[in-house]
Backbone as JSON Lines, residues from 0, in Angstrom:
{"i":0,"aa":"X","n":[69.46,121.36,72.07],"ca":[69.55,122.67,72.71],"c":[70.9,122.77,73.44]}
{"i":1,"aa":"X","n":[71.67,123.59,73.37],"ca":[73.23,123.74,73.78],"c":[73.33,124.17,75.24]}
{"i":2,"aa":"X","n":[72.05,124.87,75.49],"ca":[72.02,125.07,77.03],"c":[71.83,123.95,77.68]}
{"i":3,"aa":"X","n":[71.75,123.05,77.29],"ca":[71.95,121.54,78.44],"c":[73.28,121.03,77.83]}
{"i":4,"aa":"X","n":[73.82,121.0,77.32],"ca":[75.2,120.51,77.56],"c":[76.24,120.36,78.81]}
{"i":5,"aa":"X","n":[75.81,121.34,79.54],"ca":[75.9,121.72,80.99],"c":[75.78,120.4,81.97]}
{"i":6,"aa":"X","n":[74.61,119.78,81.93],"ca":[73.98,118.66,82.48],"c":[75.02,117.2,81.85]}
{"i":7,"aa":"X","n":[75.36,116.79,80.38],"ca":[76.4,116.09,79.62],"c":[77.53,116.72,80.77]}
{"i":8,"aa":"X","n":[78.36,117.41,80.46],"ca":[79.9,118.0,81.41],"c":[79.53,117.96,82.42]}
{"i":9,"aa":"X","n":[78.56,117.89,83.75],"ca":[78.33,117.69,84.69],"c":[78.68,116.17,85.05]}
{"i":10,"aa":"X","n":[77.69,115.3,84.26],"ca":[77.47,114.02,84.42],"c":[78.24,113.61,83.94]}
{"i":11,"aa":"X","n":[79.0,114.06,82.88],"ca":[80.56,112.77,82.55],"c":[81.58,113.32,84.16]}
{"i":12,"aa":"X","n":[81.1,114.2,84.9],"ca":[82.53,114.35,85.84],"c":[81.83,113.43,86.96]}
{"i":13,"aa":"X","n":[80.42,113.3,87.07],"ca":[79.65,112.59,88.03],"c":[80.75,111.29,87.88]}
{"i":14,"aa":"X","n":[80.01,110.77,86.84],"ca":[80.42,109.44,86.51],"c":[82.56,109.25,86.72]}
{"i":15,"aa":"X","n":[82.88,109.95,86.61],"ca":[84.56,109.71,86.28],"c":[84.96,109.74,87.89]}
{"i":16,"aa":"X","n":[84.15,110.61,88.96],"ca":[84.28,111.15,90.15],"c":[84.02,109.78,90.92]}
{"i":17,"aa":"X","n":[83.24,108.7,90.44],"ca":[82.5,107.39,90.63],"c":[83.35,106.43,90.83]}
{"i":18,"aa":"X","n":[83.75,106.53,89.53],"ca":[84.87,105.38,89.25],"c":[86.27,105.78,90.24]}
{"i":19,"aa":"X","n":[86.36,106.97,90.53],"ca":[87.6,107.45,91.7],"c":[87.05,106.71,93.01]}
{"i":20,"aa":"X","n":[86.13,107.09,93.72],"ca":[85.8,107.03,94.69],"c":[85.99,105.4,94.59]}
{"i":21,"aa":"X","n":[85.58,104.81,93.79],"ca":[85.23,103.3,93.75],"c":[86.46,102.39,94.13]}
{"i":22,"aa":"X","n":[87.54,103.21,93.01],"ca":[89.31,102.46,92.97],"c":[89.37,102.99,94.26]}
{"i":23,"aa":"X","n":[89.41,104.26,95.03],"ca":[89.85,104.47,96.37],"c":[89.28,103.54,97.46]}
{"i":24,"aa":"X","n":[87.96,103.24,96.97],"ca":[87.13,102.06,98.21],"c":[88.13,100.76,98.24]}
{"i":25,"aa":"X","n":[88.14,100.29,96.62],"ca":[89.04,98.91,96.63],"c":[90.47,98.94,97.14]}
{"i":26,"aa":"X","n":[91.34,100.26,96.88],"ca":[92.35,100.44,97.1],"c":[92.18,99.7,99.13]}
{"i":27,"aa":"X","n":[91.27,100.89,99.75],"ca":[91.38,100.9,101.29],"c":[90.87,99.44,102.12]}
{"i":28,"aa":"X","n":[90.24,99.01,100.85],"ca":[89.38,97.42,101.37],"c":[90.76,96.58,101.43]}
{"i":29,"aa":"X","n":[91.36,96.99,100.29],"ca":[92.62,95.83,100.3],"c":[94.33,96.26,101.0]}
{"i":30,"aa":"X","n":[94.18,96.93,101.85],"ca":[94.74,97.58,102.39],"c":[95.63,96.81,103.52]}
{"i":31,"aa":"X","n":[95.22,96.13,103.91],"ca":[95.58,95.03,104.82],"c":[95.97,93.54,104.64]}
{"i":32,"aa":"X","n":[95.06,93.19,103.24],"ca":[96.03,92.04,102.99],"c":[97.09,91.53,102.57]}
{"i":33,"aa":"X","n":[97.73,90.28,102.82],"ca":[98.95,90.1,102.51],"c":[99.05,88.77,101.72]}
{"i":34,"aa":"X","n":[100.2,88.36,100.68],"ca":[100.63,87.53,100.55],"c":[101.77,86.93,100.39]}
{"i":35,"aa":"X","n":[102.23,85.58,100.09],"ca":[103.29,84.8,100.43],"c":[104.28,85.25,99.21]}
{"i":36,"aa":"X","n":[103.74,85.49,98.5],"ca":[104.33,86.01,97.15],"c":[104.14,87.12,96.3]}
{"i":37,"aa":"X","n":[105.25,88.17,96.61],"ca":[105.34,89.92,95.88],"c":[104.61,89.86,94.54]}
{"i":38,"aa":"X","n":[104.54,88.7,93.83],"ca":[103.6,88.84,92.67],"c":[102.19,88.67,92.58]}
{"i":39,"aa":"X","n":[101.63,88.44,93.8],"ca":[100.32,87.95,93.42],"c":[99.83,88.93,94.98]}
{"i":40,"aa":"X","n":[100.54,89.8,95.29],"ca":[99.9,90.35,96.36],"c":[98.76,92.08,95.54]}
{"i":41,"aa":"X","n":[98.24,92.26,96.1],"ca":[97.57,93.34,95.76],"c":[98.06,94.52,95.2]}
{"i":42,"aa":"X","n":[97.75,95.39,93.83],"ca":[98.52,96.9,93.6],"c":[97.54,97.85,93.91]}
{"i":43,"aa":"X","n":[97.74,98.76,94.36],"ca":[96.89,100.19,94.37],"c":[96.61,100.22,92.63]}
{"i":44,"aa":"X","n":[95.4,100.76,92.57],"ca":[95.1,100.76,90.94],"c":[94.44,102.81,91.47]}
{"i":45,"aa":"X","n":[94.33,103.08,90.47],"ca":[94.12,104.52,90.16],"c":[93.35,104.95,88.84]}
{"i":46,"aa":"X","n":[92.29,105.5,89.13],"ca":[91.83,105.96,87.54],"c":[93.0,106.77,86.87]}
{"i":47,"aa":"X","n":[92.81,107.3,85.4],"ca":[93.15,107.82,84.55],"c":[92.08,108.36,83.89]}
{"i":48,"aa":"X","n":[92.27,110.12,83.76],"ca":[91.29,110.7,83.23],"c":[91.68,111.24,81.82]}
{"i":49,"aa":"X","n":[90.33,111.61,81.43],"ca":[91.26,112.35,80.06],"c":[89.89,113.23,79.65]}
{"i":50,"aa":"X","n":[90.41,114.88,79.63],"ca":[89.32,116.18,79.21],"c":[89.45,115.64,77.68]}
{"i":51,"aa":"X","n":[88.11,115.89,77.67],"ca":[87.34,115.79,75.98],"c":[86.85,117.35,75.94]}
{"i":52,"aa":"X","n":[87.94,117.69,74.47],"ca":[86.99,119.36,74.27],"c":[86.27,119.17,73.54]}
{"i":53,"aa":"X","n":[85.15,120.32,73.6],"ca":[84.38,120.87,72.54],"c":[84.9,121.2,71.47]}
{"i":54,"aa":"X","n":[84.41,120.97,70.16],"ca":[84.96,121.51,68.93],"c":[84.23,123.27,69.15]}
{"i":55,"aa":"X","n":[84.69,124.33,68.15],"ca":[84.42,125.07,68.22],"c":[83.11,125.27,67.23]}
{"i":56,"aa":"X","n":[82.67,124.46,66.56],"ca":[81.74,124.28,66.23],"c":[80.37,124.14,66.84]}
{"i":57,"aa":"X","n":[80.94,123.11,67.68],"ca":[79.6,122.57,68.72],"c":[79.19,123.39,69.82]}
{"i":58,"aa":"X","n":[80.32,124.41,70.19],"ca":[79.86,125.14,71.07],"c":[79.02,126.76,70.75]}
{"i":59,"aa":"X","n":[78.99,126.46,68.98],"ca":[78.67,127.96,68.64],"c":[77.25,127.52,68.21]}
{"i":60,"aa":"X","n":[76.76,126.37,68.32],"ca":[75.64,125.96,67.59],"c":[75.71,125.55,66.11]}
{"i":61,"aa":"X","n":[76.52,124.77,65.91],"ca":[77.0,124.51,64.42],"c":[76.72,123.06,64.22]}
{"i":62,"aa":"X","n":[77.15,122.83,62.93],"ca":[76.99,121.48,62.18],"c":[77.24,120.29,63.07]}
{"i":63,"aa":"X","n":[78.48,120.71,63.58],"ca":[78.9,119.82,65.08],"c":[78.86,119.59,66.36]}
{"i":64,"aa":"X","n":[77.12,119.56,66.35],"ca":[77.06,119.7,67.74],"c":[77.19,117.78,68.28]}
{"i":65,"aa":"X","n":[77.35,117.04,67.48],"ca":[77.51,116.13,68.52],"c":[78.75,115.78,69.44]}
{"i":66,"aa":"X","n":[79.49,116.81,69.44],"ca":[80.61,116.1,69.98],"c":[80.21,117.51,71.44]}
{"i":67,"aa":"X","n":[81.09,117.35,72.47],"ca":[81.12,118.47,73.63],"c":[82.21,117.96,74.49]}
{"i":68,"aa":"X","n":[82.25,118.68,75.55],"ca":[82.98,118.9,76.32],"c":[82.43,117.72,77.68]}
{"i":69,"aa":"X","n":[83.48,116.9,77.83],"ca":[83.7,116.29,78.95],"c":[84.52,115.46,79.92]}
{"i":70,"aa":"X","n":[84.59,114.5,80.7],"ca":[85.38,113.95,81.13],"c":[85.48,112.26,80.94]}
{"i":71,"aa":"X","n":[86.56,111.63,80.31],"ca":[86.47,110.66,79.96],"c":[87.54,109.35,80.93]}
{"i":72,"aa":"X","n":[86.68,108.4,81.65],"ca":[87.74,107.68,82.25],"c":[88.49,106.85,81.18]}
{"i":73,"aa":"X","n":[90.27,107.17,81.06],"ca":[90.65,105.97,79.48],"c":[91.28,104.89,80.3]}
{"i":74,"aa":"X","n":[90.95,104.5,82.25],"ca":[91.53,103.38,81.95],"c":[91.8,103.33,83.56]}
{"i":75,"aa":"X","n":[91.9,102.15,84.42],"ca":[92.42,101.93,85.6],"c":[94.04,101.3,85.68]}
{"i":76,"aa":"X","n":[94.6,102.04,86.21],"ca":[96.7,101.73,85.61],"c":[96.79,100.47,87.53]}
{"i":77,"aa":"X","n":[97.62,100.21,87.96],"ca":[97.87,99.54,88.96],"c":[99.39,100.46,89.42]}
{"i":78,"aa":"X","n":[99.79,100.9,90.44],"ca":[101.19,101.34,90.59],"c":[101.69,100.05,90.56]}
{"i":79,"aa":"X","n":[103.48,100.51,90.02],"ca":[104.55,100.17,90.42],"c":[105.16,99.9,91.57]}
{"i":80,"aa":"X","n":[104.82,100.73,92.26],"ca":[105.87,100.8,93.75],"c":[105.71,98.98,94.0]}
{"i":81,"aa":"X","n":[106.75,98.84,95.08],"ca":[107.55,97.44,95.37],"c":[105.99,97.17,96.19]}
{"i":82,"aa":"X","n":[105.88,95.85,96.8],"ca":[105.08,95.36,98.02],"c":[105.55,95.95,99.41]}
{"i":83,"aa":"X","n":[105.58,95.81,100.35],"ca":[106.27,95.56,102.02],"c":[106.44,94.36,102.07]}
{"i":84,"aa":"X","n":[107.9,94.47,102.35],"ca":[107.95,92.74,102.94],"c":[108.08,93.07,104.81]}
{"i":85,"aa":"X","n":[107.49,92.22,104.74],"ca":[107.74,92.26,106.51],"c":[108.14,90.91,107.02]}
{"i":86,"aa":"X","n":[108.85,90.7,108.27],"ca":[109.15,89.32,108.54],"c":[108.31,88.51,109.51]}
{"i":87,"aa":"X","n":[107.08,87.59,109.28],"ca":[106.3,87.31,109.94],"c":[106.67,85.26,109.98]}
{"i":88,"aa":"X","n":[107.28,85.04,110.63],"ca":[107.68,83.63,110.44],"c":[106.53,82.62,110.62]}
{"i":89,"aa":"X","n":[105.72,83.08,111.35],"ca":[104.67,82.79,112.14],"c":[103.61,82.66,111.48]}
{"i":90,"aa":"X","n":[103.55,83.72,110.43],"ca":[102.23,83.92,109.39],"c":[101.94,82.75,108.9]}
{"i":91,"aa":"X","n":[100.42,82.01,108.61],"ca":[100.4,80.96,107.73],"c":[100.64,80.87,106.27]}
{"i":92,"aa":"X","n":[100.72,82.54,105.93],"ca":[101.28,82.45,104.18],"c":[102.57,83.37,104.11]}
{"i":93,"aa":"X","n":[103.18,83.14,105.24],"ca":[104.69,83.86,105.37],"c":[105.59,82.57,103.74]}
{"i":94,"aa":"X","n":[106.49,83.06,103.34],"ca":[106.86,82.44,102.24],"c":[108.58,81.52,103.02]}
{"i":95,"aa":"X","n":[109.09,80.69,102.27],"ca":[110.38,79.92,102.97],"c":[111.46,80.52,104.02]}
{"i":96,"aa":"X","n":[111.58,81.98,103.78],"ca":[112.39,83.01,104.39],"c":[111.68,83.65,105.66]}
{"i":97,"aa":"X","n":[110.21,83.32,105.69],"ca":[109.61,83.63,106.73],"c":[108.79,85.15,106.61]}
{"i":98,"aa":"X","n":[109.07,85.74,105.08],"ca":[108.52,87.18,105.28],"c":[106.92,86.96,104.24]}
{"i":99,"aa":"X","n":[106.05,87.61,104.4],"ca":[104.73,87.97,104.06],"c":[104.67,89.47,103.26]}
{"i":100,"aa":"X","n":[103.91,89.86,102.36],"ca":[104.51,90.84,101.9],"c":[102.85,91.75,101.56]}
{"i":101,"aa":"X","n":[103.28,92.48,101.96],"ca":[101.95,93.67,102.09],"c":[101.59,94.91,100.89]}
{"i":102,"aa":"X","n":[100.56,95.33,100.3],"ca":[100.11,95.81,99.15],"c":[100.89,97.12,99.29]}
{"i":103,"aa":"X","n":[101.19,97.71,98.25],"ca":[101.82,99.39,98.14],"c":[100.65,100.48,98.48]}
{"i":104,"aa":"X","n":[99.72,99.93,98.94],"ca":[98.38,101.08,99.59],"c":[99.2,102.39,100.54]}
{"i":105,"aa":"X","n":[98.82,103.08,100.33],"ca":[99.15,104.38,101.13],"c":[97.79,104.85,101.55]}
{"i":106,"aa":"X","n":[97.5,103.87,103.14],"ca":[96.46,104.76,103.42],"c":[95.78,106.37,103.48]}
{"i":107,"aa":"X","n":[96.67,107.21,104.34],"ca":[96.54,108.67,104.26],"c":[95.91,108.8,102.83]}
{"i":108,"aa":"X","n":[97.22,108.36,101.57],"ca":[96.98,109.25,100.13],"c":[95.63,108.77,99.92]}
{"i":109,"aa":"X","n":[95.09,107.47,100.26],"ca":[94.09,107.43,99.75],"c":[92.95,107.93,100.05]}
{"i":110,"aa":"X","n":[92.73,108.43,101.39],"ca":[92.17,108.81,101.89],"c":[91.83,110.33,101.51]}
{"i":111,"aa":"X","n":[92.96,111.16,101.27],"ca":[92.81,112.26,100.44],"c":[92.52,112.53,99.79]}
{"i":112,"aa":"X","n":[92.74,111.62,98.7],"ca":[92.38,111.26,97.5],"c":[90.66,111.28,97.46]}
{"i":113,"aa":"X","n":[90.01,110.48,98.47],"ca":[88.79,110.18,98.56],"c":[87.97,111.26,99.19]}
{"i":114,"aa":"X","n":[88.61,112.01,99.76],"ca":[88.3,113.53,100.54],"c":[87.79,114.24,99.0]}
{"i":115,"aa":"X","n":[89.16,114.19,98.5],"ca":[89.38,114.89,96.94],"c":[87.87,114.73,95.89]}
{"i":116,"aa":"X","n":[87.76,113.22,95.91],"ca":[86.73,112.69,94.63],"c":[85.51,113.21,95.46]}
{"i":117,"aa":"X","n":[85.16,113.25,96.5],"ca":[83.69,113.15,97.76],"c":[83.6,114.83,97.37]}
{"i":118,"aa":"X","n":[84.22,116.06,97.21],"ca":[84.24,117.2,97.14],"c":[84.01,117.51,95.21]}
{"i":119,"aa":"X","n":[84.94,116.82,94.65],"ca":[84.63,116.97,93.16],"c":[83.21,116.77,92.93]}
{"i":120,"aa":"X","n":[83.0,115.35,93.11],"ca":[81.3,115.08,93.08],"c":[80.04,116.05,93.74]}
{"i":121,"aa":"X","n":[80.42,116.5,94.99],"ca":[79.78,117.24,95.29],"c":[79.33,118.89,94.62]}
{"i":122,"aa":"X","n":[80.48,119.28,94.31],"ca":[80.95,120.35,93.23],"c":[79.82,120.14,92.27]}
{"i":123,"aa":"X","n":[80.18,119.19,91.53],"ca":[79.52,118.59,90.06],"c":[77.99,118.82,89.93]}
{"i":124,"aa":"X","n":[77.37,118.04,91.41],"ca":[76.09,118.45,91.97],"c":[75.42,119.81,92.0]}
{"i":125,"aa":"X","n":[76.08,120.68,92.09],"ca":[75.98,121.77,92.78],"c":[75.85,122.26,91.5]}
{"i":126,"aa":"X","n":[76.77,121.97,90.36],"ca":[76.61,122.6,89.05],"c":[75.84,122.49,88.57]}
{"i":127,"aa":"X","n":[75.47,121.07,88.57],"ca":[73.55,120.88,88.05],"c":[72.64,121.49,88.62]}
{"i":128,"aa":"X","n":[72.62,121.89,90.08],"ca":[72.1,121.76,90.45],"c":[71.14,123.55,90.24]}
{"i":129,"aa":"X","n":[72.43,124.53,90.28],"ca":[72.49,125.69,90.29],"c":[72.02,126.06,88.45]}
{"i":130,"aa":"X","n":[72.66,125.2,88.05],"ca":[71.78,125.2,86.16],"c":[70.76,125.11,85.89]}
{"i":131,"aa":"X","n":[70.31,123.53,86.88],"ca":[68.58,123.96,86.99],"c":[68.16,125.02,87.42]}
{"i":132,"aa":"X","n":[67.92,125.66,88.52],"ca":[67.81,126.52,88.88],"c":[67.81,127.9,87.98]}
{"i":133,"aa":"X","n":[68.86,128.2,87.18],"ca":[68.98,129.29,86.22],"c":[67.85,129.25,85.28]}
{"i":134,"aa":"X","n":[67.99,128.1,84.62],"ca":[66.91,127.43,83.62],"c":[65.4,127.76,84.27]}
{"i":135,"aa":"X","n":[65.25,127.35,85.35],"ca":[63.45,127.55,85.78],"c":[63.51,129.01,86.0]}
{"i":136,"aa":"X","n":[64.11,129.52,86.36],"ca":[64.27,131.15,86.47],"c":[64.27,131.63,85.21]}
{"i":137,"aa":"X","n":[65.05,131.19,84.02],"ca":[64.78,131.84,83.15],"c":[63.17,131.66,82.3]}
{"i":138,"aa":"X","n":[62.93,130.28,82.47],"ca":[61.14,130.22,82.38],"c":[60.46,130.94,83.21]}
{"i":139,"aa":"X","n":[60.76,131.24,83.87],"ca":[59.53,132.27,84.39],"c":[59.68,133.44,84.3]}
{"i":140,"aa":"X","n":[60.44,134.16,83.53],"ca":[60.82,135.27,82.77],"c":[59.41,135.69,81.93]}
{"i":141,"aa":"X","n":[58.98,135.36,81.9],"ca":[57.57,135.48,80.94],"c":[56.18,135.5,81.49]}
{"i":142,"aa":"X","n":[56.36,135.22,82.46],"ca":[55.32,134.82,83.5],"c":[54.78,136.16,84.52]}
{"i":143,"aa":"X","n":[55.22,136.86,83.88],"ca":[54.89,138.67,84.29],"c":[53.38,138.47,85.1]}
């Protein structure tokens, strides 16, 4: 039935909205640590999304209805940006030069970011939620 497809495009943004919130948790958990060496210290990682259309088939009720419209995570990337080096001589995993070097986290962005995914999801909800709703309304269309 094509009128639930609605519930599919809901729940692939549930799920993609998941995996955001999740990289933003790990991002802010690791936010603070440091290590002795720029290569092995922590990267901000970030989903990557990617819209899946409907064929025009599937949306007219045709031969092709298995395919639809949704949201697909293709992948968690790590940024580029450099570490922080800071000069902590003192640190127990400060490196020969004395500096310790801190993850490319951008608290604020992430935080926005997580503002961002906490509102998408909620959205998403609301779409189901308001579909059901249409749907039992339209069953009781008959119910004169």
């Amino acid at each position: 039935m094509p009128s639930f497809k609605v519930f599919d495009i809901a729940g692939s943004a549930l799920s993609a909205q998941s995996v955001r919130l999740n990289t933003v948790a790990s991002n802010l958990a690791n936010a603070d640590s440091v290590s002795g060496d720029p290569s092995t210290v922590y990267k901000a990682r970030h989903p990557v999304f990617e819209a899946v259309r409907a064929s025009l088939g599937s949306q007219m009720g045709g031969a092709n209805q298995g395919s639809g419209a949704a949201v697909r995570v293709n992948g968690i990337v790590e940024s580029n940006a450099p570490p922080t080096a800071r000069y902590e001589p003192g640190n127990p995993l400060a490196n020969e030069q004395g500096y310790i070097y801190a993850p490319n986290v951008n608290v604020v962005e992430e935080m926005v970011d997580m503002i961002s995914a906490s509102r998408a999801y909620q959205n998403n909800v609301e779409v189901m939620n308001t579909s059901k709703d249409l749907m039992l309304a339209t069953l009781k269309l008959g119910q004169g």
